[in-house]
N, C-alpha and C positions, 0 to 999 in steps of 0.2 A: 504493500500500500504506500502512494506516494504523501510525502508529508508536505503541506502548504503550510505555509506562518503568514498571518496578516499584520501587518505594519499598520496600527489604527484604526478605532472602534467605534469613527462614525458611517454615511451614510456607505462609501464605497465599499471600505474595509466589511459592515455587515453583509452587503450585499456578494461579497466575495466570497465569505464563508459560507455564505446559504449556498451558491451554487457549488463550491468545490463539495462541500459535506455532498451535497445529492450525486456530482461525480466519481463519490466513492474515495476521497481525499480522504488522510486524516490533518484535523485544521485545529492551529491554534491563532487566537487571536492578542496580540497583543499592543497595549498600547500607552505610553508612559504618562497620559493624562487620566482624568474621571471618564469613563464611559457614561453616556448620557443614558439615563434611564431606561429609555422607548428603545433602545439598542440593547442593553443588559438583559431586556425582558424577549426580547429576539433570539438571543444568543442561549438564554437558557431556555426557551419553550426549546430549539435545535439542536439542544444539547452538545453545546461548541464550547469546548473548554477554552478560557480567554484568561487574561491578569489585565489589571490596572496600575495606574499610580508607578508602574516601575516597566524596565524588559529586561528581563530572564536570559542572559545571552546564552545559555546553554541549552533552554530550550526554544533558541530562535537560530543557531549555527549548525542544529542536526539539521533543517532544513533543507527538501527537494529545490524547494519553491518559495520565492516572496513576491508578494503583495503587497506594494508601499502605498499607502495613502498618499493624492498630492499633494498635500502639506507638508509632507514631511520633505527637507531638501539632502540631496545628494550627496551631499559636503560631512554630512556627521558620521563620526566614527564610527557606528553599528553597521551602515552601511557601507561605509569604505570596507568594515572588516569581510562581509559577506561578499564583496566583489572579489576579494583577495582571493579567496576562498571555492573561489569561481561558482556561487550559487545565485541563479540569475533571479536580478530584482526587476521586476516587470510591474505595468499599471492594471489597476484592474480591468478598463478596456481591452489590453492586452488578452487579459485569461478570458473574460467574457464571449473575446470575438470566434474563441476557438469552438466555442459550443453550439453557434447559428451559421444559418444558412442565408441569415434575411440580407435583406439588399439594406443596404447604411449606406448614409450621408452623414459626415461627418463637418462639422461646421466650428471654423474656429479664428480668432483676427483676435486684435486690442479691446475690439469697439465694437456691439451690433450682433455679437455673435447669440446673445441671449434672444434678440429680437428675430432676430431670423432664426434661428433652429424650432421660436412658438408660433413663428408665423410659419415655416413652410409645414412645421406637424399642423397645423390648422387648413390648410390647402388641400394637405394630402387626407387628413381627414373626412374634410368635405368631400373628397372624391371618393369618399368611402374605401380608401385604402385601410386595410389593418396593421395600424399602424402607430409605437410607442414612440417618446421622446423622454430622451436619458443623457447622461455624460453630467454636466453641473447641473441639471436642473432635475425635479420629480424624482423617482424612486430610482435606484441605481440600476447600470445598465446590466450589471450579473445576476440582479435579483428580480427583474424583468424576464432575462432569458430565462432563469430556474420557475420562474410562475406564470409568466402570459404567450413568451415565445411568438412577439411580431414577427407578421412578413419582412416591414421595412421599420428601423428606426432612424429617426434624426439623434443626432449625436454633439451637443457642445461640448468641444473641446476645449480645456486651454493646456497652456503650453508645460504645464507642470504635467496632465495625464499624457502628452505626447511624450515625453522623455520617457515615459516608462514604455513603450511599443517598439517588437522587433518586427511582427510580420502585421500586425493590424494593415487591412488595406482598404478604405472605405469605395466604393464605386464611385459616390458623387463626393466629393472635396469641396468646401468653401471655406477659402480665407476673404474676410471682411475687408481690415485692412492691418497693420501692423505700425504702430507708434511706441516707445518707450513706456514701460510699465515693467513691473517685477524687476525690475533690473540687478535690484541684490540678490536677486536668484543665480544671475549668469554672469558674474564678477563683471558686475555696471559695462558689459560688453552688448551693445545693440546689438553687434553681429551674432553673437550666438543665440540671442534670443530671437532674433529671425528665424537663424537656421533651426531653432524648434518648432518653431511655428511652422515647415515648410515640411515636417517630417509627417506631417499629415498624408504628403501624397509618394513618399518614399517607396511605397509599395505597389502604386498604381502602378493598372498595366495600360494597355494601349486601347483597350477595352471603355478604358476608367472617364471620369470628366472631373479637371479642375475648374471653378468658378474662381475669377479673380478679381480684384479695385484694378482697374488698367492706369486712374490715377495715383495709387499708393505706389509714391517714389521708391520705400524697403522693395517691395515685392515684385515690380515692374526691375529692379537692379538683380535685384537673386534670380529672378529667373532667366535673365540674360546672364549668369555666369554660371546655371547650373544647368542640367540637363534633366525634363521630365519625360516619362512615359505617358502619362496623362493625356486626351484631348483638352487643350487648352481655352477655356471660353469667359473671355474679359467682358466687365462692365465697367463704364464710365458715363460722367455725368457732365464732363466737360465736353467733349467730343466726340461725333458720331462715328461708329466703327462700319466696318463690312458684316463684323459677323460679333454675335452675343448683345448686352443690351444695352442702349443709350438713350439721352433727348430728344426729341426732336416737337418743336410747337407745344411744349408743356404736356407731353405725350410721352410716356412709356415705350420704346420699340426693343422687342428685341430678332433678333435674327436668329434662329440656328438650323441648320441645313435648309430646306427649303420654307423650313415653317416660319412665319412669321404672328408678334402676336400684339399688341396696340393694346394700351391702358391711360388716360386721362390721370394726371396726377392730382386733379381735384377731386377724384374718387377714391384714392387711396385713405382707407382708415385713418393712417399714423402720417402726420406730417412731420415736417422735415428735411433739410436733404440728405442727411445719412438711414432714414427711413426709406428715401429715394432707391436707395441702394439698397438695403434690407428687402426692399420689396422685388426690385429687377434678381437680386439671387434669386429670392425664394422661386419667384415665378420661371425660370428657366430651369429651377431644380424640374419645378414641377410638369415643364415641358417634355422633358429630358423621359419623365417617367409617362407620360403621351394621360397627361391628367386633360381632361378638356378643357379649352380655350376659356368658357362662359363658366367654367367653376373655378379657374382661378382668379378671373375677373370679381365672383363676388365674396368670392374669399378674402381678397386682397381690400375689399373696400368693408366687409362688415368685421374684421378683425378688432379684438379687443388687444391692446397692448400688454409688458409686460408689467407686476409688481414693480416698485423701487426704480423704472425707468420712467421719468417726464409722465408722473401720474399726478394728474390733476385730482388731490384731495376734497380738497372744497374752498370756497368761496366763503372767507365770514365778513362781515362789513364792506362787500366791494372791494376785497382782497384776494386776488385766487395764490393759494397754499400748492405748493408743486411740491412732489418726492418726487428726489433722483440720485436716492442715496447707493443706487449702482454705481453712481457713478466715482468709480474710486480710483480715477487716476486723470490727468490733464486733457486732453484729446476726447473723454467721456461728459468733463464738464464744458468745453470747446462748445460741442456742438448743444448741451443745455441753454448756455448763453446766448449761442447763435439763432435759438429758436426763442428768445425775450421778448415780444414786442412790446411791451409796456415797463417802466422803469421797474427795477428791482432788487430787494432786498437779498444779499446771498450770503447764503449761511453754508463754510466752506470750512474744511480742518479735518484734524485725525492722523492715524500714522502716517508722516511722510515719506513715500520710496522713490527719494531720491530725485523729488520735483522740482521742474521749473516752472517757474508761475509765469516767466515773463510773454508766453505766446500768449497767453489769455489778459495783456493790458489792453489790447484796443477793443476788444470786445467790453471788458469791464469800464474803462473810460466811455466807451458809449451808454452801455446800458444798467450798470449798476449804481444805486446812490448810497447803498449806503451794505458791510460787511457783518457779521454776526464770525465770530470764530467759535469752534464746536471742534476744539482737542486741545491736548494735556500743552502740547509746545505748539504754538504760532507764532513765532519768532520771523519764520520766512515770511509767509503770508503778509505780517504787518510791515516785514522790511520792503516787499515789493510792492505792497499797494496803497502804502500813507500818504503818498504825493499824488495818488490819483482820485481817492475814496474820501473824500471827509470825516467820514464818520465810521469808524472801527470800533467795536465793541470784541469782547473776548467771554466767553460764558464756558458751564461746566456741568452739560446736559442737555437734552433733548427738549427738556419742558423749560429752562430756562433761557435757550437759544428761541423759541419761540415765541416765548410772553416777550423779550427783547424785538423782535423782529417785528412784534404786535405794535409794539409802542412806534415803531420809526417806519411804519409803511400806512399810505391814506390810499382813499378809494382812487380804485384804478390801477394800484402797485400790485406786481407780483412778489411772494415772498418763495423763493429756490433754494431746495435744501439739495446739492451738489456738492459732493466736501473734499472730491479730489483725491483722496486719499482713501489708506484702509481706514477699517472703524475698531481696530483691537485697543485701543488704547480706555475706551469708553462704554464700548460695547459688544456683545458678541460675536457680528458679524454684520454686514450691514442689512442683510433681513430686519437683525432688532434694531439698527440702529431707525430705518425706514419707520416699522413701526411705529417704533416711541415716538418719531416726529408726526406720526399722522394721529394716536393718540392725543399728544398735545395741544394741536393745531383743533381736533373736536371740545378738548377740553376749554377752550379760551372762548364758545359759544355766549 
């Protein structure tokens, strides 16, 4: 019997040991934090023997198999020692893909990758495809295969479960686009955190389709100096191509092989223009899979957006309250700001990885009056924005960042919670951190 060890006891990690247990694995689970409750109570109904609070290196170096959570980075000693060791540490995408036959799309970039992996499972839903959506978001993708076993899943990637993949090879590939983020993941090297991000289509064959930003200067360079197997099929927003999707008369077109397919961007649900593109993916995904023409047209237009991305809260006094506590790094809040039409209040801060604030002054000199900070150190924040912003306030919570926001925003002002950053410093993750702000935001009725 082969032994798996899972490296961390939340959603991946459980959904790792449900499926290897049913593959006849013996699995242990370990993980040097608290296992969360609703995970504990999993593991024991499955009778998965696991530890907390520490790792057992002896009984995690007998190991066949590992399974890292992507939290966990690369760099720490347990894991150096098991490479040494030559016991391969793989993501749980990785183990999961070996046990389906379904057709995946795997979808991954900086920016968007959330919004298109629930937009194109929404598409393909509609066309009554059967069909899951797993990787970062919903129930994990090995605990999917071990219980529902889709035809096709969509798959958000990010760059932390691509490092864990030797043969995962998705059919349809989307990178969004790729900007600076995680960066003390890949020793502050943009280039290698490209070249993770590109390992998505490492296994495509000739078969396969990459979707790509024909404007994202990373990805348009990498691939002029690397070689894909993949059909290659660009979208851009700036200029019209031959083939894949672009503009044209505030129109959707995309082109691929003879088909062609036209969408009005005044009918697109999500506005925007990185929705623009979230939309041209999704819908060429959905070409790709011969979804009909008129069902991804009203897919695309009756679409509900994600959580924690430019959700409109509510409205108290003639104030509309927005969460966009997704948005946790520079280029996420870029395009929050870009979509401001009315002056507003933003409430920005939290762990810094390693930002620059300064691409976001002409947006902020345009449309911001006034800052709220929302984490432990803002030191950057106030050094780069006190000569543009008059009014900088600094606060130490979710319900104190918003009674502050309440007092300095009048009817007509939007108040933007977009904080750039992680949320560990304050909160668990920015799930809770979204929450708390939309709780508070009802609280100040």
């Amino acid at each position: 019997m082969k032994r798996i060890v899972v490296l961390g006891g939340g959603e991946s990690g459980v959904g790792t040991a449900i499926l290897a247990k049913q593959k006849k694995y013996e699995v242990f689970v370990s993980d040097k934090g608290i296992i969360a409750q609703k995970y504990k109570e999993v593991l024991l109904h499955n009778e998965i023997e696991f530890e907390e609070s520490h790792h057992t290196e002896s009984k995690i170096l007998n190991a066949d198999l590992v399974m890292k959570s992507p939290g966990i980075p690369d760099a720490i000693a347990l894991i150096q020692k098991l490479k040494n060791l030559n016991i391969p540490v793989i993501s749980e995408i990785e183990f999961a893909s070996n046990y389906t036959n379904a057709t995946i799309i795997g979808i991954t970039g900086s920016n968007g990758k959330t919004t298109t992996t629930l937009l194109t499972h929404h598409v393909l839903k509609q066309a009554e495809l059967h069909v899951g959506a797993a990787g970062n978001i919903g129930d994990s993708f090995a605990q999917q295969i071990a219980e529902q076993n889709y035809d096709t899943y969509v798959l958000e990637l990010s760059s932390f479960q691509l490092d864990g993949v030797e043969d995962f090879a998705p059919h349809i590939a989307i990178i969004t686009n790729i900007t600076p983020d995680h960066l003390d993941r890949y020793e502050y090297n943009f280039d290698k955190y490209v070249a993770s991000k590109f390992r998505i289509t490492k296994n495509q064959k000739t078969t396969d389709y990459l979707i790509y930003d024909a404007d994202d200067t990373a990805s348009i360079k990498w691939l002029e100096n690397n070689k894909v197997q993949a059909q290659l099929i660009p979208f851009s927003v700036e200029r019209e191509l031959d083939f894949g999707a672009f503009l044209r008369e505030d129109k959707i077109i995309t082109k691929i092989n003879t088909e062609e397919f036209t969408m009005p961007l005044s009918n697109l649900a999500l506005k925007g223009k990185h929705n623009v593109k979230n939309a041209m993916a999704s819908a060429m995904t959905a070409q790709l899979l011969k979804v009909r023409k008129q069902t991804i047209k009203e897919s695309l237009s009756n679409f509900e957006g994600a959580e924690h991305r430019l959700e409109n809260v509510q409205k108290v006094r003639e104030v509309q309250y927005i969460n966009d506590s997704k948005a946790t790094n520079i280029n996420a809040t870029f395009y929050a700001l870009e979509c401001m039409d009315n002056p507003t209040v933003w409430i920005v801060g939290g762990v810094d990885k390693g930002n620059d604030y300064h691409d976001l002054l002409p947006l902020v000199r345009e449309k911001v009056k006034a800052i709220v900070c929302l984490g432990v150190d803002n030191k950057k924040i106030i050094e780069t924005f006190n000569n543009v912003v008059d009014i900088i306030v600094e606060t130490a919570g979710a319900e104190e960042a918003v009674k502050v926001a309440a007092k300095l925003a009048v009817k007509g002002d939007n108040v933007l919670l977009s904080p750039a950053c992680a949320s560990f410093d304050l909160f668990e993750n920015y799930e809770d951190r979204g929450r708390q702000f939309k709780k508070a935001v009802r609280s100040i009725l």
